[in-house]
N, C-alpha and C positions, 0 to 999 in steps of 0.2 A: 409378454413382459417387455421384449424391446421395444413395442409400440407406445407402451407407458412412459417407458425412460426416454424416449427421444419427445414426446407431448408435455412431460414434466421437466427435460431441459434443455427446451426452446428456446435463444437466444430473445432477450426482450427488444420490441422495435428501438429504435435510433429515435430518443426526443427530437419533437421538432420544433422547429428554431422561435426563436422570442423575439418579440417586438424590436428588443434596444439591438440584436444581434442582426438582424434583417436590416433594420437604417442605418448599422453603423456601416456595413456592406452595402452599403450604397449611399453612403454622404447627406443621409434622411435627417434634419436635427429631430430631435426628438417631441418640442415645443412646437411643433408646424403648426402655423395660425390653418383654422379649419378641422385639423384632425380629428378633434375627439368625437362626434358626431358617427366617425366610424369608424372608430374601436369596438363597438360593442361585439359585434360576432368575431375578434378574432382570433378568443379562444377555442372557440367552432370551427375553426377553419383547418380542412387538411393541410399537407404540405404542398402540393400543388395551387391550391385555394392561397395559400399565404404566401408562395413565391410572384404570383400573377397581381396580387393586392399592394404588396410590396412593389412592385414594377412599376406598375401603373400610377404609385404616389411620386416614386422617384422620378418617373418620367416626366410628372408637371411640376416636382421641384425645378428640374435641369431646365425647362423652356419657361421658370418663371411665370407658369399659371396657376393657379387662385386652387382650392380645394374646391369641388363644388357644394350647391345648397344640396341638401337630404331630398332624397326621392321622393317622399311623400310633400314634400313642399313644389320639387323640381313638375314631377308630374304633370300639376295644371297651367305650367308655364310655357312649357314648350312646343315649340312650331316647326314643322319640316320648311325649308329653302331650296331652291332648285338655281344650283350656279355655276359660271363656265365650267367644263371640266379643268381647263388649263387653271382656273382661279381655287378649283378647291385642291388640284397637288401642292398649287403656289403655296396657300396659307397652312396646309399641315392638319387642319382638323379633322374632326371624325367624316366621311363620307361613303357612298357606296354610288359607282353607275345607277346610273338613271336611266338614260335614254345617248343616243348617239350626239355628244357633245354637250352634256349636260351630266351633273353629279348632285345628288340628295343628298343634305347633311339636316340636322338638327341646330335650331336656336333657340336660345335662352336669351331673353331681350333682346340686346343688340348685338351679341356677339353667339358665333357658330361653335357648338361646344366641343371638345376635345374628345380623341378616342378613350384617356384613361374617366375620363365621367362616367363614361357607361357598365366599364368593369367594378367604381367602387359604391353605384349604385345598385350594384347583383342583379341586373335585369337583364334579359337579354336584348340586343338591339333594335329585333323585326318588333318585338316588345315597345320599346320606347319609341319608332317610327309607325306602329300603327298608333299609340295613342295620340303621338303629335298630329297625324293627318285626320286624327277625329276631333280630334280641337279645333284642328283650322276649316275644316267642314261644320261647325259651328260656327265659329268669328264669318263665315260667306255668308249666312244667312240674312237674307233683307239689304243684301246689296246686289237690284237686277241690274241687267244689261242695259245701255241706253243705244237706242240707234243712231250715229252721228248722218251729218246731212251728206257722206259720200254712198250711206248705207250700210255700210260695215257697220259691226258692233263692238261697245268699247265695256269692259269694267273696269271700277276703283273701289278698291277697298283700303279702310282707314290707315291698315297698319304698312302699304307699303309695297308686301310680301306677291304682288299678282301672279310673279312666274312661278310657284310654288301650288297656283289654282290650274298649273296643268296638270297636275295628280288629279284633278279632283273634275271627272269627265263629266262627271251628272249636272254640272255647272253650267255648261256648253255645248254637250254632243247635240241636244234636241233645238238648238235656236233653229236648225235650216234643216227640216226632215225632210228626207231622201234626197241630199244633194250630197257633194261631198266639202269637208270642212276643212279651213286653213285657218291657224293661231300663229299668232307671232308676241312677242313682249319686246319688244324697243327698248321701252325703260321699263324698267321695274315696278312703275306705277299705274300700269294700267294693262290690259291684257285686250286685245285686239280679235276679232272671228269675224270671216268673211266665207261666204258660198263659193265655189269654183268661177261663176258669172264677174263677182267682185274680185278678182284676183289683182286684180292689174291695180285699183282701190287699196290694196291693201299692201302692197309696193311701196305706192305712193306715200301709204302714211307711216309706213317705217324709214321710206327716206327724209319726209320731215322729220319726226322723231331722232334721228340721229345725225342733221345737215349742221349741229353743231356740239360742241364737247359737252358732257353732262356728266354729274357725279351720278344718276341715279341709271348708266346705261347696262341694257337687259343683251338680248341677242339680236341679232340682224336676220337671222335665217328663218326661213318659214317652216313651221309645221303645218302636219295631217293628220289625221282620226283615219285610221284604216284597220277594220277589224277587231276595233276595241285596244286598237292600240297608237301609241302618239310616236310619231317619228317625224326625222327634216323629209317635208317634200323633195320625190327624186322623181322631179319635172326637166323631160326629156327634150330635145329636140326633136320635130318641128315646136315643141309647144311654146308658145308666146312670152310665155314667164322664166322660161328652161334659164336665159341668159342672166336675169335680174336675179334667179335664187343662186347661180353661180355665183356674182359679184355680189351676194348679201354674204355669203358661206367664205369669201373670202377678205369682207369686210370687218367679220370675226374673227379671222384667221391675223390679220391685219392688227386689230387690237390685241390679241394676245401678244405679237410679235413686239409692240409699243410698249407692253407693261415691263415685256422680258427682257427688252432697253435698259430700261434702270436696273434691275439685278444682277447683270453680269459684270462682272469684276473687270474693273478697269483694265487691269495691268495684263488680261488676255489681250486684249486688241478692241477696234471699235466694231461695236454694231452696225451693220449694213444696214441702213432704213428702206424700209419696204414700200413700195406705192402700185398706184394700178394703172395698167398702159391700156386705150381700146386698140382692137386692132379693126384694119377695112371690111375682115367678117363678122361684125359686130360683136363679137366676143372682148373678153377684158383679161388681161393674164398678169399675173404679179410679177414686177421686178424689185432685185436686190440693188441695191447700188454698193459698188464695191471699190474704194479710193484707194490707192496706189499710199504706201508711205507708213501704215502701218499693218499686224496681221490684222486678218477680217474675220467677221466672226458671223457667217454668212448663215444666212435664215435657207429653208426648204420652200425657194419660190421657183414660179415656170423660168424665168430669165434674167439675167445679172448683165448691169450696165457698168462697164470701167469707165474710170475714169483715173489720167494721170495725175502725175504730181504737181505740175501746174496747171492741173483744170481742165485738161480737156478732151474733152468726151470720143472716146477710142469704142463703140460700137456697143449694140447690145447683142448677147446671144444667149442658146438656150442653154439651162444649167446643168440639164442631164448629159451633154455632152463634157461637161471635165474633166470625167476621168480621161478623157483625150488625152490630157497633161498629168501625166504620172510625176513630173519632176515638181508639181503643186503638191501634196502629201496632206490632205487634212484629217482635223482629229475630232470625233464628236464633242461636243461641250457639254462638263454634266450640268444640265440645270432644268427647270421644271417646265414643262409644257413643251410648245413646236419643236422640233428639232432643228439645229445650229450645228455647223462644223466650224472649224478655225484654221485660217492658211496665215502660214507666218511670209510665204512669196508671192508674189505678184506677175503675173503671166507679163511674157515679150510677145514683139510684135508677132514672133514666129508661129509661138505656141496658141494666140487668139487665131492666125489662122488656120487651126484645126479645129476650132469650135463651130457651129452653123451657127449661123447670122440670123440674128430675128430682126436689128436692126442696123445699118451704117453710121460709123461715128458724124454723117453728118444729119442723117434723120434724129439720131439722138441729139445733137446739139439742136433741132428744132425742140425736142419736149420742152427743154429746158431755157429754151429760145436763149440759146449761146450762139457766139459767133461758128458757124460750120469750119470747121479745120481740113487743114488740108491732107490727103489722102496720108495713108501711110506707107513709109516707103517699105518695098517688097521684101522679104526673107532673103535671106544669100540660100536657105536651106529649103529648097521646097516644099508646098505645105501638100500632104496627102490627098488624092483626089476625092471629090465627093463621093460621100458616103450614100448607097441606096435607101430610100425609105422604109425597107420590109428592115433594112440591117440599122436604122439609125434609131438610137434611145429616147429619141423625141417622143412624149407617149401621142396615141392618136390623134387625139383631140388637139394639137396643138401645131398636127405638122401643116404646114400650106397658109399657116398664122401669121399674114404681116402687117405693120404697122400702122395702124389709120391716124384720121385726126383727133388731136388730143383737146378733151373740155379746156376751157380758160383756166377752171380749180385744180 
């Protein structure tokens, strides 16, 4: 009998929440252009089901995005993208890793669609990212490869979309059987494959492709097919190409750093602009330039060039040594992609020399063909003796790196 009385006076569940109750908790109007389209299940829906549906509307109220079309329309629309990774944390839309500097998102014409499209379409997402790559494995069809006159191979397809034909290996693994295979995409509008023979070919035609600004620019770095799988070439030394994939990988590195120029908030400090120095062992290493006079909002490159307040060029050196100068204090910067710190002080003559020297304020005033300045005068406070190579933070690759001559560009 007690098992009766406690089954027949079972507290009843807790209704769950209604439409106009769920928007009002969260600023929803109720008339939202788009909505009615998916209303219909949401008297079907648990409560977990109706808090996450609810999210997800709210979420494209707040960033003022559109409701999307109905799945069944969405469906034969949409196309997988393949974009920097720096550019898809930038923009916020739906994505997922792809490959080592590269992010898969979903489009719908022209625009890369958001994460709440997917929750209020009920599909799951590998869902919607296989159907979009079988679309686009479709739209490739009847567009071959053409050989250009360096030998390398080029595609073009109408919509555009070519770094997005690296998902789709059956496109390209077999143009060069049993060799091994390098892709690259420059721009966006064409998709480039060369044999290991053409490597040097295929350098070439990404440094055209990129020798002047474009709205339609792709990546700089080269890919490989290795094992059925796409990854950036990690071309070693002695290899011929080892130095060129470096400075293509930091020619990328370089553009994210340009885009994240304009996004940082004035009233931090100024952006230190990035460039690339050679050095006499043929290598190429990225500096900061860091100007005296406000804080600096300093990029993660090999070495930073000061320079004072009237201009003149006080040395370059390597950047992993700052912490040398504890009484510099910087603070990470939140904002999306490379990472930045921010120094509100500006190093003395004393404190630069605790830094290692990659270059003399007067080799620097050659980059920049400025008048060479005159030494600086010595510290009253001695600077620490040099530091040994097993103990200095220089990483390998860069210790014994100095200054060569610099291109005219």
């Amino acid at each position: 009998m007690g098992f009766l009385t406690k089954f027949f006076n079972r507290p009843s569940a807790a209704p769950l929440p209604g439409l106009e109750a769920l928007f009002q908790e969260r600023e929803i109007p109720l008339d939202l252009p788009g909505l009615e389209p998916f209303l219909y299940g949401f008297e079907h829906m648990g409560l977990d089901e109706r808090i996450r549906w609810a999210d997800a509307i709210a979420e494209l109220h707040r960033a003022g995005q559109a409701m999307p079309p109905e799945w069944v329309d969405a469906q034969y629309e949409i196309r997988p993208e393949l974009v920097p990774a720096w550019k898809a944390e930038r923009e916020g839309r739906f994505y997922r890793p792809a490959m080592d500097g590269l992010s898969e998102r979903i489009r719908l014409g022209d625009q890369a669609i958001p994460a709440p499209w997917i929750v209020l379409w009920d599909v799951h997402e590998s869902e919607v990212m296989e159907r979009a790559l079988e679309l686009l494995q479709e739209d490739s069809k009847g567009h071959p490869f053409e050989r250009l006159p360096s030998g390398i191979y080029r595609a073009t397809y109408p919509d555009g979309n070519c770094t997005a034909r690296l998902l789709l290996p059956e496109l390209w693994k077999n143009l060069f059987p049993g060799q091994n295979l390098f892709l690259a995409v420059p721009r966006t509008g064409g998709l480039l494959v060369a044999p290991q023979v053409l490597l040097p070919k295929l350098v070439e035609a990404i440094q055209q492709a990129l020798a002047a600004p474009c709205e339609d620019r792709g990546l700089a770095v080269i890919f490989t097919y290795v094992d059925g799988k796409l990854l950036p070439a990690n071309l070693q030394d002695p290899h011929p190409i080892a130095q060129p994939q470096r400075e293509l990988r930091q020619m990328d590195l370089m553009e994210a750093y340009r885009v994240q120029d304009g996004d940082l908030d004035p009233e931090l400090g100024a952006p230190c602009p990035v460039t690339l120095l050679r050095t006499n062992q043929g290598r190429t290493v990225t500096m900061a330039l860091w100007a005296e006079g406000r804080p600096a909002l300093l990029p993660d490159c090999d070495t930073v060039g000061f320079v004072s307040k009237d201009g003149r060029p006080l040395g370059v050196y390597f950047r992993q040594t700052l912490p040398r100068i504890p009484e510099l204090h910087g603070t990470t910067v939140e904002v999306w992609g490379p990472r930045r710190v921010r120094y509100e002080g500006f190093p003395t003559a004393e404190q630069l020399d605790r830094l290692e020297v990659f270059a003399s304020p007067e080799a620097m005033a050659q980059i920049f063909k400025a008048p060479a300045t005159a030494p600086r005068p010595k510290p009253t406070v001695a600077a620490p003796p040099p530091v040994s190579s097993t103990a200095s933070p220089v990483p390998a690759h860069l210790r014994g790196q100095t200054l060569g001559v610099q291109a005219e560009d």
